[in-house]
C-alpha positions, 0 to 999 in steps of 0.5 A, a space after each residue: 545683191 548676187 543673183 540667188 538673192 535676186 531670184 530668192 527675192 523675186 520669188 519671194 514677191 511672186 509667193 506673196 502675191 499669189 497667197 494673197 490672191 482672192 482666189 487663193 481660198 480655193 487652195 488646199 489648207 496644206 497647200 496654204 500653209 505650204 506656201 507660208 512655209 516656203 515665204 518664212 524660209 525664204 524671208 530668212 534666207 533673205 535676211 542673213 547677211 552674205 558671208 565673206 568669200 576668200 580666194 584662199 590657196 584652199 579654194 584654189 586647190 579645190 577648184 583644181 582637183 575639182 576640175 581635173 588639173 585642166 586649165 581651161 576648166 580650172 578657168 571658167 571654174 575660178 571665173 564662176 566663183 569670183 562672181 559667185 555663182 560656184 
């Protein structure tokens, strides 16, 4: 599981616990229904599998151009994007 994943899950939990909280009566009706809407979305993200990623001779020009043609940023920017941070 990559880390967005982790942290959707986490907050995921944390929505969850929070709506069913005792004292959750006490929040606007919009706020409630805001909050259902987040947990919906983000159960969804949740649920799609993770697509495959290439490093294709695409990606790497784009990670160039991207950077400027410098080889130290073009590094940290490969780098960030095998672990799927980028």
């Amino acid at each position: 599981m990559t880390d967005l994943k982790k942290a959707a899950q986490q907050a995921l939990e944390a929505l969850e616990e929070a709506t069913n909280y005792t004292g959750c009566e006490a929040w606007s009706p919009s706020m409630t229904d805001e909050c259902l809407a987040v947990a919906v979305t983000l159960r969804a993200a949740l649920e799609q599998p993770e697509q495959e990623r290439k490093l294709t001779d695409e990606v790497i020009a784009d990670l160039w151009h991207q950077n400027g043609g410098f080889h130290h940023h073009f590094a940290r920017a490969l780098e960030r994007w095998l672990k799927g941070q980028a």
